[in-house]
N, C-alpha and C positions, 0 to 999 in steps of 0.2 A: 592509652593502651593498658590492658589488664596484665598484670606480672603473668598469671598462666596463660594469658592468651598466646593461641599456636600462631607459629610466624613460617613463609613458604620463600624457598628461596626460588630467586628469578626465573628459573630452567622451570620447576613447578608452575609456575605465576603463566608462564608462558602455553603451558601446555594446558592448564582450566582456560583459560582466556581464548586462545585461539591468535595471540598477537605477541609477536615473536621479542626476543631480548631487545634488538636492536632498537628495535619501535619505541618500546616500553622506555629504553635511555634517552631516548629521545622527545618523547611526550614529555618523560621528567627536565631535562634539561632547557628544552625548546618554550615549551609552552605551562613550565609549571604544572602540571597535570595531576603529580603523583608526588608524594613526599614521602618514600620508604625509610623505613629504621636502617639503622648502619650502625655493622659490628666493628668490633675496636680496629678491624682487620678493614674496614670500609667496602666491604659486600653488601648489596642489598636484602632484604628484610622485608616481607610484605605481608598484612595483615590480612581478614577475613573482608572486612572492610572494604579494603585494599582493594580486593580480587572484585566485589562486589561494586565499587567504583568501577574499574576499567571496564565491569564488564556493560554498566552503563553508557560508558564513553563509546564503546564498539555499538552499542544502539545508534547513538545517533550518528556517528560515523556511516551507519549502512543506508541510514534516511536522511545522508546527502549532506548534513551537520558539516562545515570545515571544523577540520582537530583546533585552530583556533582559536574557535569559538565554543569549543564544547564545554572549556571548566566553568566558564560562564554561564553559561546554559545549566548545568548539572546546578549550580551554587545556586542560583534563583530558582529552581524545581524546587533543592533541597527544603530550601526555607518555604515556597509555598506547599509543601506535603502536607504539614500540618493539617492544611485546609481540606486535602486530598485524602488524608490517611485512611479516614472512616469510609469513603465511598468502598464499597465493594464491588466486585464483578459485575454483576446482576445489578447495580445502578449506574454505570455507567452512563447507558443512553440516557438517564433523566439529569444527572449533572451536564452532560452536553446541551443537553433541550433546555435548561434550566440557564445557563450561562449565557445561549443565544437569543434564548427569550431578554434575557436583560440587557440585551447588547454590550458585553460586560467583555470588552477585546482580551483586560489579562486572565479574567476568569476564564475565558474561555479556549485561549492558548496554553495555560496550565491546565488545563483538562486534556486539551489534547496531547500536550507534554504526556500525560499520565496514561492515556489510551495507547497509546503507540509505543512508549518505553516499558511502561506495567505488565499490560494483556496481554495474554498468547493472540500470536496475528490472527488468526483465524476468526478465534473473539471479535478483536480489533474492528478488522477489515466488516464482521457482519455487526457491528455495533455501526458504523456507519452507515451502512446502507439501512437499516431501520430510521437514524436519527434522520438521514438526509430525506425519506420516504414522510415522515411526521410531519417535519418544518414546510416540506414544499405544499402539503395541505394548508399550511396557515398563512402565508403571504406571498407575497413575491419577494418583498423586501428583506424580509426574514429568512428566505432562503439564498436572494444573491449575501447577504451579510455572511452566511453560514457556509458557502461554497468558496467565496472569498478567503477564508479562511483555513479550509478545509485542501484546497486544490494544488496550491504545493506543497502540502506533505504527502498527495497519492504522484505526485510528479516526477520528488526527489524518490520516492518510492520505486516507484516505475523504473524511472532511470537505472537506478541500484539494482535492480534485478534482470534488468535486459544488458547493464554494463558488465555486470561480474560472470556471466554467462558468453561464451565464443558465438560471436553474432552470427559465422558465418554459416557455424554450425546449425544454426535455430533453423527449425521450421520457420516459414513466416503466413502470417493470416493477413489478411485486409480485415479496417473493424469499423464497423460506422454505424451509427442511429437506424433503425427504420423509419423515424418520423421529426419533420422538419423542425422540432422545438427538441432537440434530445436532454437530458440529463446527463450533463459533465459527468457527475462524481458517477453516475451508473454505468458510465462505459470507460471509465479509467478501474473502476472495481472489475469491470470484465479484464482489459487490458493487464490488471495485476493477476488474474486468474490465470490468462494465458501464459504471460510471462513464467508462473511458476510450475506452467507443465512444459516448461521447454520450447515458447511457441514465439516467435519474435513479433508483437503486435505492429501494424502500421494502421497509427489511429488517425480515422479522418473526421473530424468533427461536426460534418454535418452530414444528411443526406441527401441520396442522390435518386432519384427517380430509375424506376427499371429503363426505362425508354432511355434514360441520358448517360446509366452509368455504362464503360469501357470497361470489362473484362479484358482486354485487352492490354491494359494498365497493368493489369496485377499478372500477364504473363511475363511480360515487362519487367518487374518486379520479382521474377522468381516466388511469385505466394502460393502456397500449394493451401490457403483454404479462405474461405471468410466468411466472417461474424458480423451475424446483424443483431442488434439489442433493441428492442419493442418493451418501452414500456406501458404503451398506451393502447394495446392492440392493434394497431394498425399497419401491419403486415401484410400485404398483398402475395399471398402463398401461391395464386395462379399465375401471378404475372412472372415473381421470381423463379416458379416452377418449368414455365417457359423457354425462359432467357437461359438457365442454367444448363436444361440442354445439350447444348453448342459446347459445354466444358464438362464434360464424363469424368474429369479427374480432378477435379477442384470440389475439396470440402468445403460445405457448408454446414455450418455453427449457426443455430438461432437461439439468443437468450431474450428469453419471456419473463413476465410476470407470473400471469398465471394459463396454462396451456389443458384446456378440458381435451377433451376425445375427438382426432381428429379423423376425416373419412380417406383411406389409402390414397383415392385418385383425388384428391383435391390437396394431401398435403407436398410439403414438399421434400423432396429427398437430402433432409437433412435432419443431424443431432440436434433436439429440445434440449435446452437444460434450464431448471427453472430459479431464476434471481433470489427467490426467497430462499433455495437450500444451495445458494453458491459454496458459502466458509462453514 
């Protein structure tokens, strides 16, 4: 610590952080977390540093991290930044693609260390749906390695943003694939999109043919909309234009790829929104 370096007391600490005194005694005491200065008086002291730590630990605390295991976690990031520090922004997705290309497990768990704690989410969130888009062009293998990897941290994500939100409160959608091979990370990236407008996803992972699926279910369910994610074009907009009918009050959400010019009476009465300008 620098002799002029400025020092904040706990009450401050607490109020940049967003995590309250008690917590903060307790991260230090319980799990080692935090080692602040202490005046002759034995009050806390916390540096820039400091504040800059915790404010890491509340990272991964919201992406589902146990406090546990966070100093751990932060101290192994720390020492591999090194490797990290020179990537910027705007190479992101090529250190990802790079690291999976090499099958390279800590490589590529410290990059995503780095995406998810670094980047503004929004960044984040459309840096992976680019990377996962690239690799599933190149193998199959390459992409189960890649989604393997990838899929619980859009999980704990999920989770964390539909938990800290009043469930009963949420809107709820139905969300499922339009076609029988769907892309995991493409509709848990929907399901994160939902979540943050207030929307309580129920994600079904595969799909259902118009003829088999129950609307019925989702009155059941109290869902007042549902999302279908097409990324292969394969939407059947007269069938489901049909079927929906019979439910005048349930929204319908279609997330596409790419959506040209469609003709009134053959689309369906529902919101486009397009994958490529999701975040």
């Amino acid at each position: 610590m620098k002799s002029n370096e400025p020092l904040y007391p706990i009450r401050e600490v607490s109020r940049i952080t967003g995590v309250n005194s008690i917590t903060l005694r307790a991260w230090e005491r319980r799990y080692k977390l935090i080692d602040p200065v202490r005046t002759p008086s034995g009050h806390r002291l916390y540096t820039q540093a400091h504040i800059e730590w915790i404010g890491a630990a509340v990272k991964l605390t919201e992406q589902g991290v146990p406090i546990s295991q966070v100093k751990n976690l932060l101290e192994k990031t720390q020492a591999g930044k090194s490797a990290l520090i020179l990537v910027e922004e705007n190479d992101a997705s090529s250190l990802l693609m790079q690291k999976a290309r090499e099958y390279d497990l800590v490589g590529l768990k410290q990059a995503l260390d780095f995406l998810f704690s670094d980047l503004p989410e929004d960044l984040a969130l459309e840096t992976i749906r680019t990377v996962t888009l690239e690799l599933s062009q190149e193998s199959s293998e390459l992409e189960t390695f890649w989604t393997a990897m990838l899929l619980p941290r859009l999980y704990s994500k999920l989770r964390f943003l539909t938990r800290v939100q009043k469930t009963y409160a949420m809107r709820r959608f139905w969300l499922q694939p339009a076609n029988e091979q769907p892309m995991e990370v493409m509709l848990l990236l929907v399901a994160i999109w939902l979540a943050r407008q207030g929307i309580y996803p129920i994600v079904h992972l595969h799909s259902q043919e118009v003829e088999r699926f129950s609307f019925e279910l989702l009155t059941k369910l109290n869902c007042q909309g549902m999302a279908l994610v097409d990324t292969d074009d394969v939407l059947d907009e007269q069938s489901w234009s049909q079927k929906i009918e019979k439910f005048p009050n349930l929204e319908l959400h279609c997330f596409v790829m790419d959506k040209g010019p469609v003709k009134t009476d053959e689309a369906l009465h529902a919101e486009y929104h397009d994958l490529n300008n999701l975040f």
